[in-house]
C-alpha positions in Angstrom: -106.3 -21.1 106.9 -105.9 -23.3 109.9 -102.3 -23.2 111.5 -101.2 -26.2 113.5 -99.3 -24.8 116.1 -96.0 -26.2 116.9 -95.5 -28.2 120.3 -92.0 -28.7 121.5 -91.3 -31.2 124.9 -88.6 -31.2 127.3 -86.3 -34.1 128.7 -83.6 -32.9 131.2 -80.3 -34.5 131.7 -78.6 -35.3 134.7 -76.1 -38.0 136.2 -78.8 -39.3 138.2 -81.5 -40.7 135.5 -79.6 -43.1 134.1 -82.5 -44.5 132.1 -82.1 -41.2 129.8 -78.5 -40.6 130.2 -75.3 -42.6 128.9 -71.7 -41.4 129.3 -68.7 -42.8 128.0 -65.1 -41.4 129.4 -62.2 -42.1 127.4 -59.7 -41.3 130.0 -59.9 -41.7 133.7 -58.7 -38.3 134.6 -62.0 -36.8 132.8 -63.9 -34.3 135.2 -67.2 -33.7 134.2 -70.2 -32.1 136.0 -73.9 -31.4 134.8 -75.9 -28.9 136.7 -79.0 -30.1 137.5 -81.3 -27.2 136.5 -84.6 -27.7 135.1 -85.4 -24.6 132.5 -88.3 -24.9 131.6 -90.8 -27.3 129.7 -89.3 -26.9 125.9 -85.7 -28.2 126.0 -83.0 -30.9 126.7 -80.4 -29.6 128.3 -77.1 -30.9 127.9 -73.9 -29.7 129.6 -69.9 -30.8 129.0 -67.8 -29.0 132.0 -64.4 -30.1 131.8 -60.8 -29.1 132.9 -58.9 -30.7 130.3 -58.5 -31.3 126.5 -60.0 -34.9 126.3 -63.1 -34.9 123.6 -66.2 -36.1 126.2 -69.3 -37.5 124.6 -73.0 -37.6 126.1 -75.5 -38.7 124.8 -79.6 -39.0 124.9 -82.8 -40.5 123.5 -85.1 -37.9 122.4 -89.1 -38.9 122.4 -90.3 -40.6 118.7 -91.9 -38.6 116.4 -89.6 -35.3 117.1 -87.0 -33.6 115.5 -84.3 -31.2 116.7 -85.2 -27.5 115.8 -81.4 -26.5 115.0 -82.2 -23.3 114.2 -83.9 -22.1 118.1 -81.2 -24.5 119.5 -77.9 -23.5 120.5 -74.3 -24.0 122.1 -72.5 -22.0 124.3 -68.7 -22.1 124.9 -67.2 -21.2 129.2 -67.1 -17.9 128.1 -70.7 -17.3 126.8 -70.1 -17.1 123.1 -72.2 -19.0 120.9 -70.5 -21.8 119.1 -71.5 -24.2 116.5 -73.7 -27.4 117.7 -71.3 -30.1 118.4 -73.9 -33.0 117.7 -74.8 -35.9 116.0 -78.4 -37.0 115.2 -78.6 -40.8 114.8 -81.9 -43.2 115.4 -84.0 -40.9 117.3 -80.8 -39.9 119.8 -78.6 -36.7 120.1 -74.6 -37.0 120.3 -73.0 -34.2 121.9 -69.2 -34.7 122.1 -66.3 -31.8 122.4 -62.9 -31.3 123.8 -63.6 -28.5 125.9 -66.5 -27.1 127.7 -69.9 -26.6 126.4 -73.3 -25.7 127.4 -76.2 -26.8 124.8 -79.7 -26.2 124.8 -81.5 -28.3 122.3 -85.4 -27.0 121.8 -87.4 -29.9 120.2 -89.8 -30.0 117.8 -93.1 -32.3 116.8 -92.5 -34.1 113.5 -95.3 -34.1 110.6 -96.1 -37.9 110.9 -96.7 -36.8 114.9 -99.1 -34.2 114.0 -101.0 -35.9 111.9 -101.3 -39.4 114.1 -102.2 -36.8 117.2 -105.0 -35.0 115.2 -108.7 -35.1 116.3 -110.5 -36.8 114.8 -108.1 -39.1 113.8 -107.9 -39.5 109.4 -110.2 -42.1 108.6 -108.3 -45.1 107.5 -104.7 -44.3 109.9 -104.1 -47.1 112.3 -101.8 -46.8 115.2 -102.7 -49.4 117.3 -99.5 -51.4 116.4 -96.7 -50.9 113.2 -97.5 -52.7 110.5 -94.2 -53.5 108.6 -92.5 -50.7 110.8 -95.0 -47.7 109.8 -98.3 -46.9 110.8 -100.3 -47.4 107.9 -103.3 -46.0 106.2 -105.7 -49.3 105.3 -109.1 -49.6 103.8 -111.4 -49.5 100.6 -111.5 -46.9 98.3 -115.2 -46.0 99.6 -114.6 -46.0 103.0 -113.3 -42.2 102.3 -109.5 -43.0 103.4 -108.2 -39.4 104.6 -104.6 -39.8 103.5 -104.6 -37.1 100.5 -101.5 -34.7 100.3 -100.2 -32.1 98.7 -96.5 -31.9 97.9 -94.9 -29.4 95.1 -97.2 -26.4 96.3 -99.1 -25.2 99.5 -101.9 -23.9 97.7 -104.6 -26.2 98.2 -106.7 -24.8 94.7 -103.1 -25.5 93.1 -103.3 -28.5 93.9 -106.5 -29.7 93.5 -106.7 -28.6 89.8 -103.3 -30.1 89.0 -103.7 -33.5 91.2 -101.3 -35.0 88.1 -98.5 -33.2 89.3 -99.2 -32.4 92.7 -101.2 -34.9 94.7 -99.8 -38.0 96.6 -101.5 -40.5 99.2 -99.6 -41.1 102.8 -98.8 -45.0 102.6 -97.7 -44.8 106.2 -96.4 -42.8 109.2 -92.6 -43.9 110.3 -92.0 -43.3 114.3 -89.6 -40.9 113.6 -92.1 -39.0 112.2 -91.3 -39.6 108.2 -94.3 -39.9 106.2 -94.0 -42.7 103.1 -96.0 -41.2 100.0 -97.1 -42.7 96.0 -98.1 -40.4 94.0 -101.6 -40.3 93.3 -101.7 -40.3 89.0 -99.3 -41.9 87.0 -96.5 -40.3 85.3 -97.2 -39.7 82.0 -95.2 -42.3 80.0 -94.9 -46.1 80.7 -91.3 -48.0 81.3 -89.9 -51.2 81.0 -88.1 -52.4 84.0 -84.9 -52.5 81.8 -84.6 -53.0 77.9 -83.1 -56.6 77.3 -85.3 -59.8 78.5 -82.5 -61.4 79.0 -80.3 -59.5 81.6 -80.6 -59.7 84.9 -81.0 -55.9 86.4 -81.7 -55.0 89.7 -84.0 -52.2 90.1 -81.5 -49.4 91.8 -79.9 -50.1 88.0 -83.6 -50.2 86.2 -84.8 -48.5 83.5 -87.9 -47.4 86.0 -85.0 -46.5 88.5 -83.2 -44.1 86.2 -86.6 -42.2 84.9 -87.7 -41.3 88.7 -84.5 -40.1 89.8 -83.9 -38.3 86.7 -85.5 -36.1 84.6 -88.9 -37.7 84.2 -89.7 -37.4 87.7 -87.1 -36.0 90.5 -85.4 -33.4 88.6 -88.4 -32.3 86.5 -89.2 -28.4 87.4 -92.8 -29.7 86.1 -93.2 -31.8 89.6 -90.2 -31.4 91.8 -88.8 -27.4 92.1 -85.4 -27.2 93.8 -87.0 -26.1 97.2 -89.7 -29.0 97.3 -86.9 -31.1 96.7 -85.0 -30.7 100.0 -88.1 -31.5 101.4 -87.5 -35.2 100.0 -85.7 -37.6 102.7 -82.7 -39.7 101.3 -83.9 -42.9 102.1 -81.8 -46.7 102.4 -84.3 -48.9 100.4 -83.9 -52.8 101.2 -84.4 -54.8 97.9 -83.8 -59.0 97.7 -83.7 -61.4 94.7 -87.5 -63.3 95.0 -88.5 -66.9 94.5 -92.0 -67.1 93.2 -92.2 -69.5 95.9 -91.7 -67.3 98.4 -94.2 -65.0 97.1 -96.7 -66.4 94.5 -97.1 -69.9 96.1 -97.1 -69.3 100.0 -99.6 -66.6 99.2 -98.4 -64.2 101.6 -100.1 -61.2 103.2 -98.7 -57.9 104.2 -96.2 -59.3 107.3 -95.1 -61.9 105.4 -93.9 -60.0 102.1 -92.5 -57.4 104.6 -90.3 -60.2 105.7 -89.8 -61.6 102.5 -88.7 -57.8 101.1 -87.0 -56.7 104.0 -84.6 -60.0 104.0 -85.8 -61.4 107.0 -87.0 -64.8 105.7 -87.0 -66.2 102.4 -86.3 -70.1 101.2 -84.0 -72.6 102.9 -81.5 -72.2 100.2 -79.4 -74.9 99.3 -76.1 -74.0 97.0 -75.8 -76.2 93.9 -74.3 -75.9 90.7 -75.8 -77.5 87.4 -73.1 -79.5 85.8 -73.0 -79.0 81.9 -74.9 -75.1 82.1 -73.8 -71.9 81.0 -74.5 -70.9 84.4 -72.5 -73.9 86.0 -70.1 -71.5 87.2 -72.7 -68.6 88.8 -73.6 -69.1 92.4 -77.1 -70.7 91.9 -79.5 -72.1 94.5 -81.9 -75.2 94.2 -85.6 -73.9 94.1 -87.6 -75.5 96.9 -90.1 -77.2 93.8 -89.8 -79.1 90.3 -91.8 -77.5 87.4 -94.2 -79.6 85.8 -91.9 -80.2 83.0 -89.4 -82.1 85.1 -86.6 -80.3 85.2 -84.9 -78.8 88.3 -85.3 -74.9 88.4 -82.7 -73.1 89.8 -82.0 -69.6 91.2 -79.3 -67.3 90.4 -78.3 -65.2 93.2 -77.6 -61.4 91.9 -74.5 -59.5 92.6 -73.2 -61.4 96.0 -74.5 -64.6 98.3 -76.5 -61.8 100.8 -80.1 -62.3 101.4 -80.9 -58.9 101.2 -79.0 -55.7 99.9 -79.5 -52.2 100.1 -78.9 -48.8 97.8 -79.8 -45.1 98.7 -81.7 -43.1 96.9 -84.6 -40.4 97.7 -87.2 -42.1 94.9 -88.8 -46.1 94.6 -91.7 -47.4 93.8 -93.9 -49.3 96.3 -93.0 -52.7 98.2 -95.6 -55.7 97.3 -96.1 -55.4 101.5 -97.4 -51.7 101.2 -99.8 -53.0 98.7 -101.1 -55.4 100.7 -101.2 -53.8 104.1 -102.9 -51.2 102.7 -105.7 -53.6 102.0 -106.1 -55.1 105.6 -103.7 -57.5 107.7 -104.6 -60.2 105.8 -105.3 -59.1 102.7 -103.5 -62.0 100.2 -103.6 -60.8 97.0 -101.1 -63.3 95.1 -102.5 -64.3 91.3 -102.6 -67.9 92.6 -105.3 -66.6 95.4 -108.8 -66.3 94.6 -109.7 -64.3 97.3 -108.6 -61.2 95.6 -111.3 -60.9 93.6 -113.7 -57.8 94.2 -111.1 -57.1 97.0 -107.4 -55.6 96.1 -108.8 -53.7 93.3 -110.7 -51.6 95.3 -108.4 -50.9 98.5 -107.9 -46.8 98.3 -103.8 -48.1 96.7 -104.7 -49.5 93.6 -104.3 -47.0 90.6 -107.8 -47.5 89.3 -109.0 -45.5 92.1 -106.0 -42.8 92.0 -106.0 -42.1 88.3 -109.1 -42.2 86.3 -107.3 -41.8 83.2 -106.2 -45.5 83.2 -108.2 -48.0 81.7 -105.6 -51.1 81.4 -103.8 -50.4 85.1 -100.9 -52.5 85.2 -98.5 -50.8 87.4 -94.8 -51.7 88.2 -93.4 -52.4 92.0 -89.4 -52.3 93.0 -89.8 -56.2 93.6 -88.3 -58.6 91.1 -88.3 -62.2 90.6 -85.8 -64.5 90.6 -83.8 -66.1 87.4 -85.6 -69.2 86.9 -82.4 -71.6 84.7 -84.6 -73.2 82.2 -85.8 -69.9 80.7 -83.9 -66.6 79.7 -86.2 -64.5 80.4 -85.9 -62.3 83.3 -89.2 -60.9 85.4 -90.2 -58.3 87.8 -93.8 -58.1 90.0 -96.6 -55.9 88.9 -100.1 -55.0 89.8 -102.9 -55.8 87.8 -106.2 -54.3 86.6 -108.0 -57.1 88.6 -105.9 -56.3 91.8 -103.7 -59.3 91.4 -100.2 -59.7 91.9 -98.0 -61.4 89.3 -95.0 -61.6 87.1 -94.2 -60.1 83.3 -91.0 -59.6 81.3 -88.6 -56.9 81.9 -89.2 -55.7 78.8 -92.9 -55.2 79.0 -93.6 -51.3 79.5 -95.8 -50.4 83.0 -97.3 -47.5 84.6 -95.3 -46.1 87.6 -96.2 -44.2 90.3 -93.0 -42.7 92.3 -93.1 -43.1 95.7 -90.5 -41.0 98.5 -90.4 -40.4 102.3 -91.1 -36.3 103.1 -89.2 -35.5 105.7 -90.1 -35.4 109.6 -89.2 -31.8 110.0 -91.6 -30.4 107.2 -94.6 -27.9 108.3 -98.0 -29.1 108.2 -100.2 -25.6 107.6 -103.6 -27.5 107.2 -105.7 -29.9 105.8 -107.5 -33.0 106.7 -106.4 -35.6 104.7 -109.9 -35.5 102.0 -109.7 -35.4 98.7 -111.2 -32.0 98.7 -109.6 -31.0 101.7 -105.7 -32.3 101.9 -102.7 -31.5 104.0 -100.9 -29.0 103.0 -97.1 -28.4 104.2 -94.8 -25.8 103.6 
């Protein structure tokens, strides 16, 4: 078996590189002195000498795509004895603060997403030019041979091969931290409706689909999730908004632009208006940017408060209509009202025909809904079609889903290259 070996870079602090280094004193009388003593090429070095009982706080950006090994790292007290790391670990940058003298040596580590972005040759199908929708992704047809296959719930590779149902996943994209985005390869076994009424608005943290991935049809299901492969999942803050067809279906968006859309960063001028003599004439509704052909004014119910975009936490989704795309191409459109589709999105290495051959009819749900439309009661969520397409259907209308997580940056990769018959394995 091939063993990655494990590379670890050093970034010395001292008063004098500003750049790397920020202090903050929260009394004027603070004393504080670094030694400026290089140690060697693994480690950070950070240093709090002090001669009174003021809490001191330094801090420092650590390269992307590491991770602090706590366990070969360490903390010392004046009089030599090891204490316990007095640190935060927030957006790539280490917090040191304490109230009395300390001497830290903080060994780092390369992340998984790292190893796999520095590999030679490079996974067919990665690109790391530039982030696409703040990842780098893996894009491509299905029979270019995309080499983004993984293993997670064993790290026996014949384990996993015979059982790609439970244990296979594809890498969607690489985060800079080093957090690797992941669908599961196959379907689970039974289909679900995004919530059971067609005529209550849900949003999908409170889903039907929600509550079977993070239960016990998916994440706490010994059958593909043990209790040790599930620390290996990263908590995650997912970003949903409440859609306009508009926004999505008829400006026929590509990747960037339904990241935008999904992330909250754009969306329709919005105008706030109330329809006099409604049921809904008291709900904080906004006037869609169009009239249906029917002549009446549609409207949009916002969901839960007047924010763009919200945000829950949770360590399992499903995928983003931008991941579908982008995995596709830049451009790859792929909107029901867009032709170009055709013979396209279908055959990019995301779509479930090519994951699970088990599926004839492959309608399979996304996290994105759509927004209440006032002259109908029925409530819809997006979904990708047989034919590659991107459209709307009912909440109540049963599709497949295929759980998607971020592994965490700090995870072993053991071996591998990302093939079908040959994927990364981690530990």
């Amino acid at each position: 078996m091939q063993v990655i070996n494990k590379k670890i870079i050093v970034i010395f602090i001292c008063l004098s590189i500003i750049s790397m280094f920020i202090f903050t004193k929260k009394d004027n009388k603070e004393n504080i002195n670094l030694k400026e003593e290089k140690i060697n090429n693994k480690q950070i070095a950070l240093y709090i000498e002090k001669d009174n009982n003021y809490e001191e706080y330094r801090e420092t950006i650590f390269p992307k795509g590491y991770y602090l090994n706590e366990e070969e790292s360490k903390c010392i007290d004046n009089s030599g004895n090891k204490i316990e790391i007095p640190i935060k670990i927030e957006n790539n940058g280490i917090t040191i603060s304490s109230n009395k003298t300390v001497y830290c040596t903080l060994y780092l580590d390369k992340s998984i997403g790292l190893k796999i972005i520095e590999m030679q040759p490079k996974p067919n199908g990665l690109k790391i030019e530039k982030l696409r929708g703040e990842m780098y992704r893996f894009q491509g047809q299905q029979s270019e041979g995309i080499e983004n296959y993984i293993c997670f719930g064993t790290s026996e590779s014949k384990e996993c091969k015979e059982h790609p149902d439970k244990y296979m996943y594809r890498i969607i994209g690489i985060e800079e931290s080093g957090r690797i985005k992941v669908i599961k390869k196959e379907a689970l076994k039974e289909k679900f409706p995004w919530w059971k009424n067609y005529n209550e608005d849900i949003s999908f943290f409170k889903s039907d689909i929600y509550k079977a991935i993070n239960g016990d049809k998916f994440l706490t299901n010994n059958e593909y999730i043990s209790n040790e492969w599930l620390n290996k999942i990263s908590d995650n803050i997912w970003i949903y908004g409440d859609m306009l067809s508009n926004d999505i279906l008829g400006a026929k968006q590509n990747g960037e632009g339904l990241y935008q859309i999904e992330s909250g960063q754009k969306g329709t001028n919005w105008n706030e208006k109330v329809e006099q003599g409604t049921e809904k004439a008291q709900s904080h509704i906004v006037d869609y940017s169009s009239s249906p052909s029917n002549g009446k004014t549609i409207y949009f119910l916002k969901h839960e408060n007047e924010k763009w975009s919200k945000t829950f936490e949770s360590k399992v989704s499903l995928m983003y209509l931008h991941d579908y795309n982008y995995s596709i191409s830049d451009d790859a459109n792929c909107m029901i009202n867009n032709n170009t589709y055709v013979g396209i999105c279908n055959t990019g290495w995301l779509h479930i025909s090519n994951n699970d051959s088990t599926i004839s009819t492959a309608y399979e749900a996304t996290m994105t809904r759509q927004g209440y439309f006032i002259y109908s009661d029925w409530f819809d969520a997006f979904y990708i079609a047989t034919e590659g397409y991107i459209n709307t259907t009912h909440f109540i209308n049963k599709r497949f889903v295929r759980p998607v997580f971020y592994i965490k940056n700090n995870i072993n990769l053991i071996d591998g290259k990302g093939t079908i018959n040959e994927p990364f394995i981690i530990q």
